[in-house]
C-alpha positions in Angstrom: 129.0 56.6 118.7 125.7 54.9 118.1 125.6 52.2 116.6 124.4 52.0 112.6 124.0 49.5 109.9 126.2 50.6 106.9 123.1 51.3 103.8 120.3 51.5 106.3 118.2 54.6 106.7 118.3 56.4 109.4 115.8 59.6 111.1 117.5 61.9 113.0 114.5 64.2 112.8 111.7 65.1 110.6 113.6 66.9 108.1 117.1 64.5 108.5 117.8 61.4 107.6 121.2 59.5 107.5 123.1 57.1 105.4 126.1 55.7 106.1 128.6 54.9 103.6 130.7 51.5 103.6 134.2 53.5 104.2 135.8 53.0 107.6 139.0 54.1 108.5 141.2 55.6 110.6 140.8 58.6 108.8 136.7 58.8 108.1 135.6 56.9 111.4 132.9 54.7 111.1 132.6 56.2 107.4 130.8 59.0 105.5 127.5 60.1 106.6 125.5 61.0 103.8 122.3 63.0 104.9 118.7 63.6 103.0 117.1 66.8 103.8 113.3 66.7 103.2 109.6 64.7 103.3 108.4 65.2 99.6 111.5 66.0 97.8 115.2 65.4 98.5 118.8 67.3 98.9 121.4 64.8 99.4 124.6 66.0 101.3 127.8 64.5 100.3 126.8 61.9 98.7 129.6 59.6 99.4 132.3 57.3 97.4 131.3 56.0 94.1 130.7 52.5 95.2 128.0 50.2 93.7 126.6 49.1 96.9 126.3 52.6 98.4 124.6 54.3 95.5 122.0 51.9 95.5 121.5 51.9 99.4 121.0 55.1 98.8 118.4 55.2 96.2 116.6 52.8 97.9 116.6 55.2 100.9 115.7 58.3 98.6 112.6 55.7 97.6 111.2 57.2 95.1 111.0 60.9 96.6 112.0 63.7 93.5 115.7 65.1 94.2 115.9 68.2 93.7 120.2 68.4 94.5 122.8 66.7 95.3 124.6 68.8 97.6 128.4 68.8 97.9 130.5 70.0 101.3 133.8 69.6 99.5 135.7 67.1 96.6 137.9 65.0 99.1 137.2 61.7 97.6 135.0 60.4 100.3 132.2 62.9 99.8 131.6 63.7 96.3 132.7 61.2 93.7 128.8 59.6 94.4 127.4 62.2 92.8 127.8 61.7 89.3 125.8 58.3 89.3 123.2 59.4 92.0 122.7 62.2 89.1 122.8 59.9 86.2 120.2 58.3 88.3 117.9 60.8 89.5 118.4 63.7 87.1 119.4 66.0 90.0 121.8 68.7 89.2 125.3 68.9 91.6 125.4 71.7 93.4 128.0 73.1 96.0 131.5 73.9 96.3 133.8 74.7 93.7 136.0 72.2 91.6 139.2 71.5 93.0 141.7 69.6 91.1 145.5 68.7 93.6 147.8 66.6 93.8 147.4 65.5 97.5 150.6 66.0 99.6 148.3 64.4 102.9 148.6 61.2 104.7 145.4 59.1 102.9 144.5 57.6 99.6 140.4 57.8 100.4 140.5 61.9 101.4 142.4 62.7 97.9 140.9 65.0 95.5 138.3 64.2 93.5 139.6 65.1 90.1 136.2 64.6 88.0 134.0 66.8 90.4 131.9 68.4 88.2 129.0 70.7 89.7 125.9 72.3 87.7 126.0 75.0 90.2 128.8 76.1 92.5 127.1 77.8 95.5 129.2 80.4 97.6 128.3 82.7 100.8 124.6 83.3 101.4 123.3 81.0 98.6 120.5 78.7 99.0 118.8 75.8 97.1 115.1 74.8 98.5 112.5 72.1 98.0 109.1 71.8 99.8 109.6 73.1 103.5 113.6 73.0 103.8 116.1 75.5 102.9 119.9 74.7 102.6 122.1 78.1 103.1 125.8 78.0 101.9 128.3 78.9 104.6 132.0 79.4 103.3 134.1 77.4 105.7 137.8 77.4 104.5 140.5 75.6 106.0 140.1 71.7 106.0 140.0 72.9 102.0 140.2 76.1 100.7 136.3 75.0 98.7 135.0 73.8 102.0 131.3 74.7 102.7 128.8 74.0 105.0 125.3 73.9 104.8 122.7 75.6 107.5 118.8 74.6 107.8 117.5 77.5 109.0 113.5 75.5 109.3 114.9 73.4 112.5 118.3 75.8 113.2 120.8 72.5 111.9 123.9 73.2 110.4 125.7 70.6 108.1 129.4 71.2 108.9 130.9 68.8 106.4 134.5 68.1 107.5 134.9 71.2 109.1 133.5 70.4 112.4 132.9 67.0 113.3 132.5 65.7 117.2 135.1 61.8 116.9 137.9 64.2 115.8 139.6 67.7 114.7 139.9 67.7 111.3 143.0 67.2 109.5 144.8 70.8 108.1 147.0 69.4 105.0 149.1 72.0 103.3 148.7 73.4 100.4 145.3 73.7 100.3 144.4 72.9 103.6 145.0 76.3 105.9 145.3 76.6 109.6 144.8 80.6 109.8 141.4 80.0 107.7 140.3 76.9 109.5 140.6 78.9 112.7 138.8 82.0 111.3 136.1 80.0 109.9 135.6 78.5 113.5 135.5 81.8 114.6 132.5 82.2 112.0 130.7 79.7 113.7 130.4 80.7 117.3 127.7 83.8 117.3 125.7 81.6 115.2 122.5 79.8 117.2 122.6 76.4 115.3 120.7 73.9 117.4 122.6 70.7 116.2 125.7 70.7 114.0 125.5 67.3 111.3 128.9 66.3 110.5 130.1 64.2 107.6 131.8 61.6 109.9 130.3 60.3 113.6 127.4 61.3 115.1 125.2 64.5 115.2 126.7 67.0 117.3 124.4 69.0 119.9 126.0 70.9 122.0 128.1 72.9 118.6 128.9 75.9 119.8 130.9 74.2 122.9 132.8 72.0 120.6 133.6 74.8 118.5 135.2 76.8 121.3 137.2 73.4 122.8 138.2 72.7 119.2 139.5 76.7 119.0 141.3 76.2 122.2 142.8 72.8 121.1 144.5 74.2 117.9 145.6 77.3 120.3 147.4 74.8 122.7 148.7 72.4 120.2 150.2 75.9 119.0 151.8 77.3 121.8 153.3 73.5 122.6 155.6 74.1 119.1 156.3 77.7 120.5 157.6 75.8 123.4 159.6 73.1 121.5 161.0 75.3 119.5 162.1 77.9 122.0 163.3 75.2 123.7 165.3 73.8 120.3 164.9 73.9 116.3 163.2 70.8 115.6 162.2 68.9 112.6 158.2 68.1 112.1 159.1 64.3 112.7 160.8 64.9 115.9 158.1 67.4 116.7 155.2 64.9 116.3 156.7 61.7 118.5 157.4 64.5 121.4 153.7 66.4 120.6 151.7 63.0 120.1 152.6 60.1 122.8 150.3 57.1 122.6 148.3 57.8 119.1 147.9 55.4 117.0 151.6 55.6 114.3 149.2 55.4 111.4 148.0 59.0 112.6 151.4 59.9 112.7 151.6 61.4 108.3 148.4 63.2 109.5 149.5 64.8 112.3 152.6 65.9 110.7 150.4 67.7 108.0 148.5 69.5 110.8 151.9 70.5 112.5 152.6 71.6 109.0 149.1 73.9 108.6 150.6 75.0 112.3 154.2 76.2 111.5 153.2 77.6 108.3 150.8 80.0 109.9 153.1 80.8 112.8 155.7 81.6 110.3 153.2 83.8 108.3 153.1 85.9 111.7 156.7 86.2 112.2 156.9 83.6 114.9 158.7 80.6 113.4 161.9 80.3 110.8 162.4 77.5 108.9 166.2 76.5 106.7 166.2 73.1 105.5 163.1 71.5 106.8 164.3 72.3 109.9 161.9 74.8 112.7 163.2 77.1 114.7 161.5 79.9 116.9 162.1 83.7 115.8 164.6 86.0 117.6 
């Protein structure tokens, strides 16, 4: 990871530029990257927590330039709660995925839903908002959320893959909006597309993509067939599964990766692979 100054400005190329946001975790990295498309006028991509600080690093970064949207990936409370003062502010409309409204069932406080999401426009497959010399395509990306989009710039062959695809970490699949079998189909999405450089919303640009969307297919395809093996082996509970599955992670990792053993087993059972009685897992006949 390259090192970047939380509020500061940064060019990635001539139509990219990057803010990060003051939210580390264990569960956003060094914290949301909010990106700028444009010279003259502005989209801003996830926009970022509603914090103070951050929403006026960012207009100082926008400095001036018209907005013409604030652009939203998905409403985990990391990415889009900014929006609603960056639009107070600059009279941009919201624009992007659809509302969701859950209770959160996942492992962090900072990824819940954001419950006051409110978009002007919600975009879906194949539509575009543009300013002067950028165009911002919507891709449906399910899986990380069922509302999860991502963004392509066709002008310099950039894709901005939201939480769907970022290059510190897989993303986390948390049931029951979260969805293994549509987080795997929309990686399948990705890899016949030519994007040149993928910009995730946490760590750093990604440019080799469609490699790191093939290891990331193969990943979830081997942590699958581990469970097959555990449970042909013995029914297991998801706890017991997890300590035996993830050796050496860090134990706050251990709620999340539970949820994504979760996304697993739910899919597998789905397919007629997996039983379950009483929370506890056990392979079909």
């Amino acid at each position: 990871m390259s090192e970047q100054q939380t509020g500061v400005p940064e060019q990635r190329e001539r139509l990219v530029s990057r803010v990060l946001a003051p939210n580390p975790s264990p569960f956003t990295y060094t914290g949301t990257q909010v990106h700028l498309v444009g010279t003259t006028d502005l989209a801003v991509i996830d926009p970022g927590p509603d914090d103070p600080a951050h929403v006026a690093a960012l207009v100082a970064a926008i400095a001036g330039r018209r907005v013409v949207a604030i652009v939203v990936t998905h409403t985990h409370r990391d990415h889009s709660p900014a929006s609603r003062p960056l639009a107070a502010i600059t009279g941009a409309p919201i624009l992007g995925c659809a509302p969701l409204a859950l209770d959160d069932l996942g492992p962090r406080a900072d990824a819940s839903f954001d419950a006051d999401y409110a978009p002007d426009r919600v975009m879906a497959e194949g539509d575009s908002v543009g300013g002067e010399g950028w165009t911002l395509s919507a891709i449906a990306t399910p899986g990380h959320t069922s509302n999860h989009l991502a963004f392509a710039l066709p002008e310099t062959k950039a894709l901005f893959s939201g939480d769907h695809v970022m290059g510190w970490s897989t993303s986390i699949v948390s049931p029951p909006d979260g969805d293994m079998a549509s987080y795997m189909a929309s990686l399948e999405k990705l890899l016949p597309r030519d994007d040149r450089i993928y910009y995730p919303g946490h760590g750093d640009p990604i440019e080799t993509p469609q490699r790191l969307v093939r290891g990331m297919l193969g990943h979830r395809k081997q942590r699958e067939g581990q469970i097959l093996r555990l449970l042909r082996a013995s029914s297991e509970t998801i706890p017991a599964m997890v300590a035996r599955m993830y050796v050496g992670i860090d134990p706050r990792l251990f709620p999340a990766a539970e949820r994504s053993v979760l996304a697993h087993l739910i899919d597998l059972r789905q397919r007629g692979h997996v039983l379950e009685a009483d929370d506890v897992w056990s392979a079909a006949a």
